[in-house]
Residue frames as a rotation matrix with the C-alpha (Angstrom) as fourth column:
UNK 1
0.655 -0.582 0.482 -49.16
-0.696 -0.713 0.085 28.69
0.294 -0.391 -0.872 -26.02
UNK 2
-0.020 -0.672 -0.740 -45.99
0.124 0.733 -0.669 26.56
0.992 -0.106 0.069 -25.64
UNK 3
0.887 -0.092 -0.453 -45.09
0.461 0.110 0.880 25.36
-0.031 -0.990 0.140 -21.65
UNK 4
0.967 -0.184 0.175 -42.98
-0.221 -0.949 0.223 28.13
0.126 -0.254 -0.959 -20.01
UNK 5
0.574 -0.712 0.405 -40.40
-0.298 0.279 0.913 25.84
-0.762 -0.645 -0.052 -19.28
UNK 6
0.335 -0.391 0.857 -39.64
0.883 0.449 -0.140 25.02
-0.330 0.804 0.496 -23.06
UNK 7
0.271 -0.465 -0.843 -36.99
-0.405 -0.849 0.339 27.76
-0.873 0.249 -0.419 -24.51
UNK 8
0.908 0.119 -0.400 -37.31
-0.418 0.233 -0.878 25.76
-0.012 0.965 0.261 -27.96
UNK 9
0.366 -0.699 -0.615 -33.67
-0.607 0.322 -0.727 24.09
0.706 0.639 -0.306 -27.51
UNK 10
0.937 0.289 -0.198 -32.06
-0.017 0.601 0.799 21.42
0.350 -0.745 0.568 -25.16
UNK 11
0.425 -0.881 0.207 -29.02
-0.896 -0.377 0.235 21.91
-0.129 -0.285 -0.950 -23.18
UNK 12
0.453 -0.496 -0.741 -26.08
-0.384 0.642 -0.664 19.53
0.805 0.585 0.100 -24.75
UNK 13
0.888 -0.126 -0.442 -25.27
0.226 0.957 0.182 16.56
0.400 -0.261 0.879 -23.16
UNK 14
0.568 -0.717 0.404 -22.24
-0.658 -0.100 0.746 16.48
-0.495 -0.690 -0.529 -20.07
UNK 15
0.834 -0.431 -0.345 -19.30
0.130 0.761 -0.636 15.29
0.537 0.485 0.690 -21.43
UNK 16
0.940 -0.231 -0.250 -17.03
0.320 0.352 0.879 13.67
-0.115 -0.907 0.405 -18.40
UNK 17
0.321 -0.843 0.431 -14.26
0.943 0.328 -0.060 13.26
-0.091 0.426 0.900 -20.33
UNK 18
0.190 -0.074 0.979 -14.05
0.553 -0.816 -0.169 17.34
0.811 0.574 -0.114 -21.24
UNK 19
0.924 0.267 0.275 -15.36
-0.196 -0.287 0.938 18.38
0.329 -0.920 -0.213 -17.61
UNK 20
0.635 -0.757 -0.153 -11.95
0.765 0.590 0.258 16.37
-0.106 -0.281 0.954 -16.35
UNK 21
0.052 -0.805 0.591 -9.82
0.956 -0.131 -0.263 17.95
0.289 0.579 0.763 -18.50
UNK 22
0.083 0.002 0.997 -11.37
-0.140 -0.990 0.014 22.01
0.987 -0.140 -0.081 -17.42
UNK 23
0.989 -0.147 0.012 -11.30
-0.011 0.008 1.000 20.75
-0.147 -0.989 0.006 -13.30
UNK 24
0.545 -0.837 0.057 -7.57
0.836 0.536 -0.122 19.73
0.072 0.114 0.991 -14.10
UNK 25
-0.094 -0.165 0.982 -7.17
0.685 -0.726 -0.057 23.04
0.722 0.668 0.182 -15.71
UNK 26
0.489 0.277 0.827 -8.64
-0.303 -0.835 0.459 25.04
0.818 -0.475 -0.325 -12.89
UNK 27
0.973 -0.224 0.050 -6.58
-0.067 -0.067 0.995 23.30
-0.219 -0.972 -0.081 -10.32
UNK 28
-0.069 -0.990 -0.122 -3.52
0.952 -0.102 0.290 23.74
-0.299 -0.096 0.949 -11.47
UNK 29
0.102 0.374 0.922 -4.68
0.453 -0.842 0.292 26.98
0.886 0.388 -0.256 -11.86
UNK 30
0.867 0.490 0.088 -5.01
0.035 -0.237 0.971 26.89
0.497 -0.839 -0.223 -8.38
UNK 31
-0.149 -0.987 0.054 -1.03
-0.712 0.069 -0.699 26.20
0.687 -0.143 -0.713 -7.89
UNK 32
0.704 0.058 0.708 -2.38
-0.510 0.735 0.447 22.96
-0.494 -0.676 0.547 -6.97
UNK 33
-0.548 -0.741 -0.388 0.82
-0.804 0.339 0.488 20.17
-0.230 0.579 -0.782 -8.06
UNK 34
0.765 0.601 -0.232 -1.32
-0.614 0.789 0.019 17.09
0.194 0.128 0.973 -10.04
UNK 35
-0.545 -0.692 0.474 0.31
-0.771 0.635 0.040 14.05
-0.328 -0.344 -0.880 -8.91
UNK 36
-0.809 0.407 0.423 -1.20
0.562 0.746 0.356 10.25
-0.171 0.526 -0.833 -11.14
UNK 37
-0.426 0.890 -0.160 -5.08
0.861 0.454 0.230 11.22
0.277 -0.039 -0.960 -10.36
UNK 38
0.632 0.317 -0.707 -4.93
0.747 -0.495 0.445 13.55
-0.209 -0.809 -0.549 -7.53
UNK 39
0.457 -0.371 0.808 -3.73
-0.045 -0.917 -0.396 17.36
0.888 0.144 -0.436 -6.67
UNK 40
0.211 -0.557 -0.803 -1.30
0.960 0.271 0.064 18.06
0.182 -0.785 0.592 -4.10
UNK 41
0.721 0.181 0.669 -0.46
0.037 -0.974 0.223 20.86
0.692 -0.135 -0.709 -1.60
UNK 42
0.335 -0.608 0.720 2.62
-0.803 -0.584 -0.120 20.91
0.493 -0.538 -0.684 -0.27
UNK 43
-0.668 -0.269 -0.694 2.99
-0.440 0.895 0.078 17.18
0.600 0.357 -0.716 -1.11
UNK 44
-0.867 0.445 0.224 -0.32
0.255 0.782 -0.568 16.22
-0.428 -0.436 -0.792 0.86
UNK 45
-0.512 0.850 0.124 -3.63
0.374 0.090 0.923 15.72
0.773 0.519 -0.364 -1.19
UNK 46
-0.705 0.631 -0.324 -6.42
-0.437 -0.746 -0.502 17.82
-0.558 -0.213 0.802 -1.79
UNK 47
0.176 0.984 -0.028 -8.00
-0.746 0.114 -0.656 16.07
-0.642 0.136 0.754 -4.50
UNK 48
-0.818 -0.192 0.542 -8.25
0.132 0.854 0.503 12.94
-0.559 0.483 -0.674 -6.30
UNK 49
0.097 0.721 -0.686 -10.59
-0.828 -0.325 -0.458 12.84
-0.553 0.612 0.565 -9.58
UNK 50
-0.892 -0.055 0.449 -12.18
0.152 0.898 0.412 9.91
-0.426 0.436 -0.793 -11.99
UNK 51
-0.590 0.596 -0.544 -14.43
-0.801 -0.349 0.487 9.51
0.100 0.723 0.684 -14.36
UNK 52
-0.900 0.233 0.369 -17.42
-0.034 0.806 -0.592 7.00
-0.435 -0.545 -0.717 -13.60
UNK 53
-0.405 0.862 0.304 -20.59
0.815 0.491 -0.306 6.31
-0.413 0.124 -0.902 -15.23
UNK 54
-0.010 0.592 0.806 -20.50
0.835 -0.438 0.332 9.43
0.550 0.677 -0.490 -17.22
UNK 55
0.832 -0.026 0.554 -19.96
-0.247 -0.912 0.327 12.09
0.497 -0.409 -0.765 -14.92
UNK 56
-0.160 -0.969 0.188 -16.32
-0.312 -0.132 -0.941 13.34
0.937 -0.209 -0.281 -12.84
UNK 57
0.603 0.038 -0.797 -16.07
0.622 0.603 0.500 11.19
0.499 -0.797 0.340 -9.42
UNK 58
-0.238 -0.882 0.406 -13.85
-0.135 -0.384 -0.913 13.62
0.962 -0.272 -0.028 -6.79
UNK 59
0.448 -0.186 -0.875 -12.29
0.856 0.373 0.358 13.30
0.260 -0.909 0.326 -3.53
UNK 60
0.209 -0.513 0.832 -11.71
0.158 -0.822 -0.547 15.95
0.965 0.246 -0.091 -1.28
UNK 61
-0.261 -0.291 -0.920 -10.00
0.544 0.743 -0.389 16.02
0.797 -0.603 -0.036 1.32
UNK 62
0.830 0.557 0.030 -11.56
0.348 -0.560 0.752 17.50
0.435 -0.613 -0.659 4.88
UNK 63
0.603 -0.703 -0.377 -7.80
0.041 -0.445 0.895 18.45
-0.797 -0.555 -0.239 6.38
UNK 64
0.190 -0.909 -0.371 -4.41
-0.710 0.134 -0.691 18.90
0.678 0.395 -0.620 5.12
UNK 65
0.444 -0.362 0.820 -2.98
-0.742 0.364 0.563 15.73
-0.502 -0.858 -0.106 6.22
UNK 66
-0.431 -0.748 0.504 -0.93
-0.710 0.626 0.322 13.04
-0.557 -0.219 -0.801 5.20
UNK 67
-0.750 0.612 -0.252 -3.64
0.504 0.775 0.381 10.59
0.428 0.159 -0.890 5.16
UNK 68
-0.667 0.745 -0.028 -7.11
-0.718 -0.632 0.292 13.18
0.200 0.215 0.956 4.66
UNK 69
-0.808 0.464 0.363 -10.16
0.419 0.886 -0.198 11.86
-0.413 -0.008 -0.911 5.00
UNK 70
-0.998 0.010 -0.067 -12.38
-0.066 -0.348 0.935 12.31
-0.014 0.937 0.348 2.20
UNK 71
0.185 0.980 0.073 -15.84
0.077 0.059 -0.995 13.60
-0.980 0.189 -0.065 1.21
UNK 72
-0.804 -0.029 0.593 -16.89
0.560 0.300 0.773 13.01
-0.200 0.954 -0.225 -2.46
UNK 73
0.048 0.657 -0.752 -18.81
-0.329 -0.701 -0.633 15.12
-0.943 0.278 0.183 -4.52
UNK 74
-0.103 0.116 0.988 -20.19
0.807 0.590 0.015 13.91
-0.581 0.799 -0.155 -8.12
UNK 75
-0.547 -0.199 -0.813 -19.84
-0.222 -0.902 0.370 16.21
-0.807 0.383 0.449 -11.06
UNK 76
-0.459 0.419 0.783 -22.57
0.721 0.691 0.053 15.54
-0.519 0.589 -0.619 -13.41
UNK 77
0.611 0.632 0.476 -23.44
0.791 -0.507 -0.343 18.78
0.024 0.586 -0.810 -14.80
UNK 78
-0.261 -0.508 0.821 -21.70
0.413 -0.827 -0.381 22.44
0.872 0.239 0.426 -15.62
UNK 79
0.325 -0.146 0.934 -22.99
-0.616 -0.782 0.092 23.83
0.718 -0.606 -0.344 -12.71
UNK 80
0.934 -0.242 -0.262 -21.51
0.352 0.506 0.788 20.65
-0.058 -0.828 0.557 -9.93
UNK 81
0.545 -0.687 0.481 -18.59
0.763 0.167 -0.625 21.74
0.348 0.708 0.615 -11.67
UNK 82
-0.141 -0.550 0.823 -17.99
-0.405 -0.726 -0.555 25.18
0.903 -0.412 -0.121 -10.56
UNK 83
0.944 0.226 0.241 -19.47
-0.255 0.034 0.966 23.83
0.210 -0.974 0.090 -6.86
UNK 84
0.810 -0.585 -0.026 -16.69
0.551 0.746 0.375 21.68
-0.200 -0.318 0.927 -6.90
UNK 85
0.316 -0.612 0.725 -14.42
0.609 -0.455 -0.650 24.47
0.728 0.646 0.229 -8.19
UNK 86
0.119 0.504 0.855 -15.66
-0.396 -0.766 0.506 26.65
0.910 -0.399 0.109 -5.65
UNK 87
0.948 0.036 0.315 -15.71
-0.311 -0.079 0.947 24.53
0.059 -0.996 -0.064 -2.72
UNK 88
0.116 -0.992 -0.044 -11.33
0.956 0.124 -0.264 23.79
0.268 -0.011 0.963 -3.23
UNK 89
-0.060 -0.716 0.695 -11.17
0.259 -0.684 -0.682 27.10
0.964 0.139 0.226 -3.46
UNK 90
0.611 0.564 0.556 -12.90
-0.397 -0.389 0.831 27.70
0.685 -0.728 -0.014 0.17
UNK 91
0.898 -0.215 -0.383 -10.70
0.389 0.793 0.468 24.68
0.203 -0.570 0.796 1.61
UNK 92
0.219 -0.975 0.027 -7.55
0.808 0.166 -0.565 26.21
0.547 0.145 0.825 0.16
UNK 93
0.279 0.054 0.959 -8.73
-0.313 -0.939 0.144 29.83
0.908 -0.340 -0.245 1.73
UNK 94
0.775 0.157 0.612 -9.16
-0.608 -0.082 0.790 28.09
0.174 -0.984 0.032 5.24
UNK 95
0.854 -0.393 -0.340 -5.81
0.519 0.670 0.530 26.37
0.019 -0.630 0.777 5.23
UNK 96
-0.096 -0.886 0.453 -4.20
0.565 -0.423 -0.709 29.02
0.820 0.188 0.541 4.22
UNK 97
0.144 -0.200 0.969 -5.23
-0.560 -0.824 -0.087 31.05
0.816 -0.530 -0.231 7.18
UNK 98
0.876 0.456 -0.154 -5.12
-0.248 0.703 0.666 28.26
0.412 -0.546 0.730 9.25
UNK 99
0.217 -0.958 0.186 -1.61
0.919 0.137 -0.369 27.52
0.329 0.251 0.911 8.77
């Protein structure tokens, strides 16, 4: 009897470079403005993004502010991906009501 955990096929390898390109996508989706690296709201950063050792490197910022200070979240798989999708979208919810 094969081991329960084998489904006979192996999930395909994270490519950074691709991942980038669909986070990009979804935040300017987000009517975020990309500025070099980074996204902007209302000309103050929300996120900065890089590619590092194989997986997407982001920077998000904890306020709207000028000069944010930043937690980082690594993107090494399809599903950090949406987290990280997911938690912009939460930030952008609570400054919008903030505001």
């Amino acid at each position: 009897m094969p081991d329960d955990k084998d489904f006979g096929f192996a999930l395909p390898a994270f490519d950074a470079d691709n991942a980038l390109v669909q986070v990009r996508r979804s935040l300017r989706d987000l009517k975020l403005t990309e500025r070099g690296s980074g996204f902007e709201l209302k000309g103050k950063a929300v996120v900065q993004l890089a590619v590092a050792d194989g997986a997407v490197v982001a920077r998000l910022a904890r306020r709207l502010a000028l000069t944010p200070e930043w937690d980082r979240q690594v993107v090494r798989n399809g599903a950090d991906q949406r987290k990280l999708l997911d938690e912009v979208r939460r930030r952008l919810e609570r400054w919008q009501r903030e505001d």
